[in-house]
LUMPA-430954 format. One record per residue (C-alpha): residue in one letter; x, y, z. Coordinates in pm, 1 decimal, always signed. Layout:
! LUMPA-430954
+----+----------+----------+----------+
| aa |        u |        v |        w |
+----+----------+----------+----------+
|  a |        X |        Y |        Z |
...
+----+----------+----------+----------+
This chain:
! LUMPA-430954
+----+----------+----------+----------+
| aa |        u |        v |        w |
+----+----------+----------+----------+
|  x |  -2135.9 |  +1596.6 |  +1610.4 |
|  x |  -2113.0 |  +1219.5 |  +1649.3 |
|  x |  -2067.0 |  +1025.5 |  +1315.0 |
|  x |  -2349.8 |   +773.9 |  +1363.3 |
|  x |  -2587.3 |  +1014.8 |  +1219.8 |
|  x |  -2474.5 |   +894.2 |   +891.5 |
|  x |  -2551.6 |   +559.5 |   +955.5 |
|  x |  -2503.2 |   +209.9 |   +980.1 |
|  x |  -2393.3 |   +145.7 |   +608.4 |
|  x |  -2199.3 |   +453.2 |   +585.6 |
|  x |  -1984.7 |   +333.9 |   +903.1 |
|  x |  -1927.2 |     -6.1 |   +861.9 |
|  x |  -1982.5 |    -74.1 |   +485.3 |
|  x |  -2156.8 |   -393.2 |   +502.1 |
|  x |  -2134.4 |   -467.4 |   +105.4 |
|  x |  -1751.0 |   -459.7 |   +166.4 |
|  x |  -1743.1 |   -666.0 |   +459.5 |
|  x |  -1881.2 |   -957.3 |   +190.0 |
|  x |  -1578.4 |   -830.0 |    -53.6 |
|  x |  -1340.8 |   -918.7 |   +185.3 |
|  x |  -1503.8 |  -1226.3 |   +323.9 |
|  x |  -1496.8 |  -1362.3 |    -74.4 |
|  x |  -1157.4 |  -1274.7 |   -135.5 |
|  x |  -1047.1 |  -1444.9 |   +178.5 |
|  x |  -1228.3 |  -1778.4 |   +118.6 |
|  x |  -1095.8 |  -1760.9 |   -244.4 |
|  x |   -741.5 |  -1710.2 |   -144.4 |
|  x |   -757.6 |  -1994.3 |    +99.7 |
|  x |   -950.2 |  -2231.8 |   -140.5 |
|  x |   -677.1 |  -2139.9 |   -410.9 |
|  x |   -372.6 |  -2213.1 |   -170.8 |
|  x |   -498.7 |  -2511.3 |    -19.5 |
|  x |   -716.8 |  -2735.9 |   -202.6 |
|  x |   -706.5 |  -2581.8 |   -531.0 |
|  x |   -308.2 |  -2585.2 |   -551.4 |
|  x |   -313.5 |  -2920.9 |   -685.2 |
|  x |   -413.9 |  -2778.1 |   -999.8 |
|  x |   -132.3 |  -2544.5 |   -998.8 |
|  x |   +236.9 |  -2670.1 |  -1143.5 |
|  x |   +510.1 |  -2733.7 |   -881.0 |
|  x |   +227.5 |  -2583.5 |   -605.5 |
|  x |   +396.7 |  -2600.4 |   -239.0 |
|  x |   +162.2 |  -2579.1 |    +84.9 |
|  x |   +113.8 |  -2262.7 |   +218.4 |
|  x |   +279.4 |  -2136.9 |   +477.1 |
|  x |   +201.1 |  -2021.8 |   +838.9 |
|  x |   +385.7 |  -1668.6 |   +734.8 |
|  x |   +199.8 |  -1607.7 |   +398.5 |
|  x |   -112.7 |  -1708.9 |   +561.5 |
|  x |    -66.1 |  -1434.6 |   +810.6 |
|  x |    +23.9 |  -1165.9 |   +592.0 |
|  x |   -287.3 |  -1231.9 |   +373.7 |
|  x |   -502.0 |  -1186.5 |   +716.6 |
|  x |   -363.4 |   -942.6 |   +843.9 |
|  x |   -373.8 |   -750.5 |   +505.7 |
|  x |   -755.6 |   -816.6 |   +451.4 |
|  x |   -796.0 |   -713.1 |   +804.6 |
|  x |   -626.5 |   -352.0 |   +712.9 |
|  x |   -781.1 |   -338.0 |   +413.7 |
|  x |  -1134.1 |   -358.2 |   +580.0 |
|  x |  -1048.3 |    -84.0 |   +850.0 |
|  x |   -926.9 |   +127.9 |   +599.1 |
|  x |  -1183.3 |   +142.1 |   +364.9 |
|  x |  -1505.8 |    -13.9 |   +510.4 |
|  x |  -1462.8 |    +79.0 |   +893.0 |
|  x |  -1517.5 |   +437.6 |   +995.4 |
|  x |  -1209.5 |   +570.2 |   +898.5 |
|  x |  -1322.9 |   +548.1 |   +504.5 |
|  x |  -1607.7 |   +802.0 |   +603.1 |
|  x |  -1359.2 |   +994.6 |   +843.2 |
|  x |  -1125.5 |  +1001.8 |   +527.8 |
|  x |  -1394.6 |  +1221.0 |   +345.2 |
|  x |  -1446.3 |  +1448.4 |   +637.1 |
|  x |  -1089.7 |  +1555.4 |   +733.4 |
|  x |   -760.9 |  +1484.1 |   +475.5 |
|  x |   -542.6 |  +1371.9 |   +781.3 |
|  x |   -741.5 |  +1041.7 |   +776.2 |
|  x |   -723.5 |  +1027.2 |   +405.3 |
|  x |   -359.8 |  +1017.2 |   +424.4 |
|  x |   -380.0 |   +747.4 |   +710.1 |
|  x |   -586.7 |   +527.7 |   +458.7 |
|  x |   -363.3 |   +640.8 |   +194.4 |
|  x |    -34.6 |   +535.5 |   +369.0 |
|  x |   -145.9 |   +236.2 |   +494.7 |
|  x |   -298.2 |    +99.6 |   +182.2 |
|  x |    +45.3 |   +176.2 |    -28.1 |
|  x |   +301.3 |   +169.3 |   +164.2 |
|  x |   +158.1 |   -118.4 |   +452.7 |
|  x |   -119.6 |   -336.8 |   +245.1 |
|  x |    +55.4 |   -351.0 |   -116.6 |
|  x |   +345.6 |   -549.8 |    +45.8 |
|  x |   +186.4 |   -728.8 |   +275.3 |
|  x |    -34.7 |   -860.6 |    +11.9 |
|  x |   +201.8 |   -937.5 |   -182.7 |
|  x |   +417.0 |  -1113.6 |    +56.3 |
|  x |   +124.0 |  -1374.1 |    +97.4 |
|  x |   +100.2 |  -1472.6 |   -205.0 |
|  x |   +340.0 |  -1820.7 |   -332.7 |
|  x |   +587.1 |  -1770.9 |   -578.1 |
|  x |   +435.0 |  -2075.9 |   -768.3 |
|  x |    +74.1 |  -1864.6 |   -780.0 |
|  x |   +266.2 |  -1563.7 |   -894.6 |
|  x |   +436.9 |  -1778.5 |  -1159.1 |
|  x |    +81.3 |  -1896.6 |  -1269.6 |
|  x |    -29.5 |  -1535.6 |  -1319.8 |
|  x |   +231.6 |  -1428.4 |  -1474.9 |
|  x |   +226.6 |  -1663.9 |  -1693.6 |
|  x |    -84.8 |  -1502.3 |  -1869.5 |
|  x |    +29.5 |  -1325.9 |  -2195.5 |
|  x |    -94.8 |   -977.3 |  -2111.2 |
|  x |     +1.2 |   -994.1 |  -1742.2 |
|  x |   +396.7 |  -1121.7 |  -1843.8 |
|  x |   +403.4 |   -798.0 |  -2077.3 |
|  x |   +267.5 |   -566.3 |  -1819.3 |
|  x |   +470.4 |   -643.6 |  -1527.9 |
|  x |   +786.9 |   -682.2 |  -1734.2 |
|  x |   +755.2 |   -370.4 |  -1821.4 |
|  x |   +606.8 |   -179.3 |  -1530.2 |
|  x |   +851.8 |   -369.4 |  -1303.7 |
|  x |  +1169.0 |   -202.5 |  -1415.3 |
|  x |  +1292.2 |    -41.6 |  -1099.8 |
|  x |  +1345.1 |   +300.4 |  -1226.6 |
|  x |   +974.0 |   +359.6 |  -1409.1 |
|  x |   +834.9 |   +160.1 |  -1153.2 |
|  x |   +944.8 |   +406.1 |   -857.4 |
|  x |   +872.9 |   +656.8 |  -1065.3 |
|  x |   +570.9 |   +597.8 |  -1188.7 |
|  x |   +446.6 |   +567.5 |   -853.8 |
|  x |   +546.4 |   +861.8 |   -706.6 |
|  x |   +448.1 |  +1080.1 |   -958.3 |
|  x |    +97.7 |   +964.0 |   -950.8 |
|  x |    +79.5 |  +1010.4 |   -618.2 |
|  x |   +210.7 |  +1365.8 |   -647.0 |
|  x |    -23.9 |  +1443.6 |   -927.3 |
|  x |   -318.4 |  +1259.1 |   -737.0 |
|  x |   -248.5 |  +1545.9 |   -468.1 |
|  x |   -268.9 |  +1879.0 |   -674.2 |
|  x |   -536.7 |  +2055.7 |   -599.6 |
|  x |   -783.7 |  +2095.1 |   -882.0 |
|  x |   -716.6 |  +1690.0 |   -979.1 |
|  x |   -785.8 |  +1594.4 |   -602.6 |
|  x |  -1103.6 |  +1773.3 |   -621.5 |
|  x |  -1188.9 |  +1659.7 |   -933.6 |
|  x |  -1148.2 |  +1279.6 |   -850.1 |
|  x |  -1347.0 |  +1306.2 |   -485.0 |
|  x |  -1624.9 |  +1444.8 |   -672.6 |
|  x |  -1693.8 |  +1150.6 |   -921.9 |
|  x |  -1706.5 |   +741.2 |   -748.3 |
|  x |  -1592.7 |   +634.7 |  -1057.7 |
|  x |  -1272.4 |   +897.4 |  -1125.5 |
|  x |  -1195.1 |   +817.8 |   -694.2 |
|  x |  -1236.6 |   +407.1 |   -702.0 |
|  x |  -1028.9 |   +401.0 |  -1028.6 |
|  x |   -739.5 |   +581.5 |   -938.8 |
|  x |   -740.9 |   +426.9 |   -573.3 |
|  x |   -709.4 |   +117.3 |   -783.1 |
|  x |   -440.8 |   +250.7 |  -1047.6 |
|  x |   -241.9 |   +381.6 |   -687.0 |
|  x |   -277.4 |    +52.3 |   -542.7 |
|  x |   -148.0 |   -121.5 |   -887.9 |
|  x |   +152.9 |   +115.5 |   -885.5 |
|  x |   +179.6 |    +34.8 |   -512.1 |
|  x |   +246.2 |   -347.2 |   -667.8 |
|  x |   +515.3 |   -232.3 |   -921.2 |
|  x |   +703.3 |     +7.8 |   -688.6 |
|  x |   +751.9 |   -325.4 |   -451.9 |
|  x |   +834.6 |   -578.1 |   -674.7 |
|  x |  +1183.4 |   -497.4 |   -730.3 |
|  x |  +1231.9 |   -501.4 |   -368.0 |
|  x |  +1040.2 |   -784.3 |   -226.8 |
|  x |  +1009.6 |  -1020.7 |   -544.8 |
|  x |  +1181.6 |  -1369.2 |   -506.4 |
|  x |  +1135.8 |  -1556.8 |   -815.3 |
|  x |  +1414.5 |  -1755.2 |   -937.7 |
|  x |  +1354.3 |  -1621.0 |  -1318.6 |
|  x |  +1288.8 |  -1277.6 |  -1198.9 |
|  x |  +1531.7 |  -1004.4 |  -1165.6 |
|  x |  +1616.1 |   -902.2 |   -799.9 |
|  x |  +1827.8 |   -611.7 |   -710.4 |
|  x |  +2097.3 |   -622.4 |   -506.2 |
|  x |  +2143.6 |   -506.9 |   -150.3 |
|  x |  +2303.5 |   -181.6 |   -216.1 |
|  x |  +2130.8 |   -116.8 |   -500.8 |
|  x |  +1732.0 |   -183.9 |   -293.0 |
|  x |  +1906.4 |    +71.1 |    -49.7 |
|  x |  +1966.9 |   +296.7 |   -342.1 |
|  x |  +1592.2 |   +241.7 |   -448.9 |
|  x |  +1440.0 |   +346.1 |    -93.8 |
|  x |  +1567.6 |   +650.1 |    -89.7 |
|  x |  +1528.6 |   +731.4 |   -403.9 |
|  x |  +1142.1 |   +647.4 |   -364.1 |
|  x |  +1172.6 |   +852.9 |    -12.6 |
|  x |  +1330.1 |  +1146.2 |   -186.8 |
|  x |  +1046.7 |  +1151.2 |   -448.9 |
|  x |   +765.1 |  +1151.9 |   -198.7 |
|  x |   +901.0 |  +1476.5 |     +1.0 |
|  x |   +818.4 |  +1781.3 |   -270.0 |
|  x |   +432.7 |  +1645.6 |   -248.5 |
|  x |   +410.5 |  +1655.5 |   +122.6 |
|  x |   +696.0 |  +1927.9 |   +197.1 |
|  x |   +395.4 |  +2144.8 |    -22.9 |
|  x |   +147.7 |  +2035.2 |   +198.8 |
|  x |   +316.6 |  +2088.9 |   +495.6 |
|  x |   +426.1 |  +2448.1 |   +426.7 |
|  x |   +130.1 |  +2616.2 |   +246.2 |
|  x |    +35.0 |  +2847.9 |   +403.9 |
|  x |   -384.3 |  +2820.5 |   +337.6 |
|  x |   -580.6 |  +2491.2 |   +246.2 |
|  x |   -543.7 |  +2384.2 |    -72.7 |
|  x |   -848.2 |  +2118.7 |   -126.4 |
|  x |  -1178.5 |  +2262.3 |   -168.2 |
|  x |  -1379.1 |  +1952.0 |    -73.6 |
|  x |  -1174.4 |  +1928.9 |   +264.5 |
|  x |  -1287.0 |  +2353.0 |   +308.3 |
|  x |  -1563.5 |  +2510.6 |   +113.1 |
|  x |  -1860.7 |  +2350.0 |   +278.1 |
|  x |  -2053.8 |  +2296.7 |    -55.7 |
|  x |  -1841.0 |  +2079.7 |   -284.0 |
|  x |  -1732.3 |  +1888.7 |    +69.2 |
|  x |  -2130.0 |  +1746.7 |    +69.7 |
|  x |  -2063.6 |  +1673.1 |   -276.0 |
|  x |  -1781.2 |  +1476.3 |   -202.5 |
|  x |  -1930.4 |  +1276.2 |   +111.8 |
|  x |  -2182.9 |  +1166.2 |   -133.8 |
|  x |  -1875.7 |   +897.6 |   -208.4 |
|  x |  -1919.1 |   +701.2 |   +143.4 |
|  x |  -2290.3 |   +820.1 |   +211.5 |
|  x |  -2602.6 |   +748.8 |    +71.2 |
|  x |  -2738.5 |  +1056.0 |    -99.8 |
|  x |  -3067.2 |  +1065.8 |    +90.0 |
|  x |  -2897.8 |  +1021.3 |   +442.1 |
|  x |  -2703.3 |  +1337.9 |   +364.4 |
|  x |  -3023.1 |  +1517.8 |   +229.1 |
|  x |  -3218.2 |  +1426.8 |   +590.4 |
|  x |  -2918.1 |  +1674.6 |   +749.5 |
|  x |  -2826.1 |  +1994.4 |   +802.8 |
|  x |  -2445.5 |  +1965.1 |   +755.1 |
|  x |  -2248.3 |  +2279.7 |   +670.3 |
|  x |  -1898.6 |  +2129.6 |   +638.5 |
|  x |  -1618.3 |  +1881.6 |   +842.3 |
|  x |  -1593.9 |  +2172.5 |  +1082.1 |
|  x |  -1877.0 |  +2017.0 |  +1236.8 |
|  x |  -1713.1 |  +1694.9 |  +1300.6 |
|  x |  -1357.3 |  +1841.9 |  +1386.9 |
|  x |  -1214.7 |  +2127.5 |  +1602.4 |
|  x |   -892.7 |  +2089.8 |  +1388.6 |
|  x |   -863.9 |  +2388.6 |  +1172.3 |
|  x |   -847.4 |  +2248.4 |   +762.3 |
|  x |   -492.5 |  +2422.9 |   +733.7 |
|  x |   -367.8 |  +2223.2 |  +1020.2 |
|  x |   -551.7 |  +1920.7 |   +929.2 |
|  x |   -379.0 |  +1946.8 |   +596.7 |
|  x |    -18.2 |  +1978.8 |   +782.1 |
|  x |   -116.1 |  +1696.1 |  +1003.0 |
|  x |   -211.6 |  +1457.7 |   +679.1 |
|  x |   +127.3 |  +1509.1 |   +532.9 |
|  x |   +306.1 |  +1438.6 |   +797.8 |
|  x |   +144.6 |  +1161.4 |   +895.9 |
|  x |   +211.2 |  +1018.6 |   +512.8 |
|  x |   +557.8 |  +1133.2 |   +525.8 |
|  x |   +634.1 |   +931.5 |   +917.1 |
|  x |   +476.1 |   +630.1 |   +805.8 |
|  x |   +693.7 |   +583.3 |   +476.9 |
|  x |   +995.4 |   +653.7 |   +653.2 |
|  x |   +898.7 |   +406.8 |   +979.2 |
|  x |   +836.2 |   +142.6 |   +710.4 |
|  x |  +1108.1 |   +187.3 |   +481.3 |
|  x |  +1325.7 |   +214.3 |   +793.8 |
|  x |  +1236.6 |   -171.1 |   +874.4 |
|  x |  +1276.4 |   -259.8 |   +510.9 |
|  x |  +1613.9 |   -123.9 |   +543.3 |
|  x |  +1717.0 |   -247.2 |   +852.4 |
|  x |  +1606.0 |   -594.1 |   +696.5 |
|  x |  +1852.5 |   -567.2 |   +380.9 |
|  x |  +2143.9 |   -420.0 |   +624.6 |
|  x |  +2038.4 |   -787.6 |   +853.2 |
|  x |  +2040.0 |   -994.7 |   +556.6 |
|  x |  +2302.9 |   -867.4 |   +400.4 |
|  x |  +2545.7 |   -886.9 |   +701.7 |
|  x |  +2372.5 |  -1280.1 |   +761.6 |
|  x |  +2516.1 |  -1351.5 |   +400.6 |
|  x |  +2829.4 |  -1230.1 |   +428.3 |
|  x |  +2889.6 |  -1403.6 |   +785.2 |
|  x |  +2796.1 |  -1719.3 |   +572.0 |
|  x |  +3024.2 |  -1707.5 |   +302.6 |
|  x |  +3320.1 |  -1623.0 |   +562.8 |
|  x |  +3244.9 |  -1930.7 |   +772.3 |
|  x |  +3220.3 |  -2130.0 |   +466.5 |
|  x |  +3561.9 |  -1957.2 |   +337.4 |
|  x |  +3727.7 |  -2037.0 |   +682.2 |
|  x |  +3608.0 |  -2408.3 |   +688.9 |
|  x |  +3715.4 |  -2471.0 |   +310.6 |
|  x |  +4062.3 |  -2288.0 |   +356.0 |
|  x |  +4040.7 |  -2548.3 |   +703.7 |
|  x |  +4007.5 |  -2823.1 |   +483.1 |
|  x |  +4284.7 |  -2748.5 |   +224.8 |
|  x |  +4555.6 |  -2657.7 |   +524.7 |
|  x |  +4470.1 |  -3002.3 |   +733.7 |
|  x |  +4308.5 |  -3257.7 |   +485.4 |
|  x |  +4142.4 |  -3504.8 |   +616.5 |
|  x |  +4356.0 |  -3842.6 |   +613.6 |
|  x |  +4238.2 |  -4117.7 |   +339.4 |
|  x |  +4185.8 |  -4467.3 |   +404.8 |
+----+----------+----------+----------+
């Protein structure tokens, strides 16, 4: 059955569109000719720029584009949204923002308290993964897709964790604490290693485990989320098998994995980075070891 029976707003998720489109002219306005208001403001780079596009741009095909209403239907696309807003979104957004904009909000009395404390590497990756674990038992996953307040508030409380769990790794504010390159290796797989009991139990159950992904009843209930209720009272729907010849068990397998390759793929570049900069810095201070013990063998002659 083809998904535009659910309709334009359902599909493309015109309100959101405008979200996006405000946060983008607000980021720009704030980085360019706002900045001037801002203390020891720098322009904003071609990079940073990027990142916040391309970020807004995922955002918007995550959770206004088709896949937020595929997402509801089958829990392998939930887990594509879910990876890609954490793991793919969080840094990217961060990334684009300047370190003198960060340095303004966290500045702000509550904000300075927060993040000091949620930053600390250790709560921060665990904090993370935990409520993602929890997110994904079965009778709180049901729960939360059956109430739009209970789903958009823990999104947002992922997404906020998201922040924390990447700030020890990808922070670079002089007055800010940064870990060191063995000990961000240390930090990836620990966050790796916490991830795999959550989707290792999804992978090997052996019978679905959501209700609103297979009894055909609460699933309407839960569409309700991403379609208007009178669109979905104009249908005769009797659950996602109509939309999918995936069976839910295998859907659920597929989800996991899916969540479970795109962590790894990512962290794998983030790791590949530290092992690059790492080696960069060392070949540094050896070429700046060999010219200064240069210099003190053959000093240069005075006048």
């Amino acid at each position: 059955m083809p998904l535009s029976i659910f309709g334009f707003r359902a599909l493309w998720s015109p309100f959101f569109v405008i979200t996006i489109l405000f946060m983008t002219v607000l980021y720009f306005l704030i980085t360019t000719k706002w900045r001037k208001d801002f203390k020891n403001s720098e322009p904003l780079t071609r990079k940073q720029a990027i990142y916040f596009i391309i970020s807004m741009i995922l955002l918007y095909v995550v959770k206004g584009s088709p896949i937020d209403l595929l997402a509801h239907i089958m829990f392998t696309y939930h887990m594509v949204q879910m990876s890609i807003l954490l793991i793919i979104i969080a840094p990217l957004l961060m990334l684009s923002i300047p370190n003198w904009l960060w340095e303004a909000f966290l500045k702000l009395p509550v904000i300075k308290n927060v993040f000091g404390f949620f930053t600390k590497p250790v709560l921060s990756v665990i904090l993370f993964n935990v409520f993602f674990s929890f997110y994904h038992l079965p009778f709180i996953f049901d729960k939360i897709k059956m109430s739009e307040l209970a789903h958009g508030t823990y999104t947002l409380a992922l997404f906020i964790l998201a922040i924390f769990m990447w700030w020890p790794l990808l922070n670079s504010l002089p007055n800010h604490k940064q870990l060191s390159g063995l000990k961000r290796v240390a930090y990836l797989f620990a966050s790796a290693l916490l991830l795999t009991p959550a989707c290792g139990i999804l992978i090997f159950a052996g019978k679905p485990l959501y209700e609103t992904y297979s009894n055909g009843t609460l699933w309407l209930q839960a569409m309700t989320l991403c379609v208007p209720s009178d669109t979905l009272s104009s249908l005769n729907l009797s659950g996602p098998e109509l939309f999918s010849k995936l069976p839910v068990l295998e859907d659920q397998q597929l989800g996991a994995i899916i969540m479970k390759l795109v962590q790894e793929v990512v962290y794998g570049f983030v790791l590949a980075r530290i092992f690059f900069l790492w080696f960069k810095k060392d070949q540094q201070e050896a070429e700046e070891f060999t010219e200064k013990a240069m210099l003190t063998q053959n000093p240069q002659p005075t006048k």
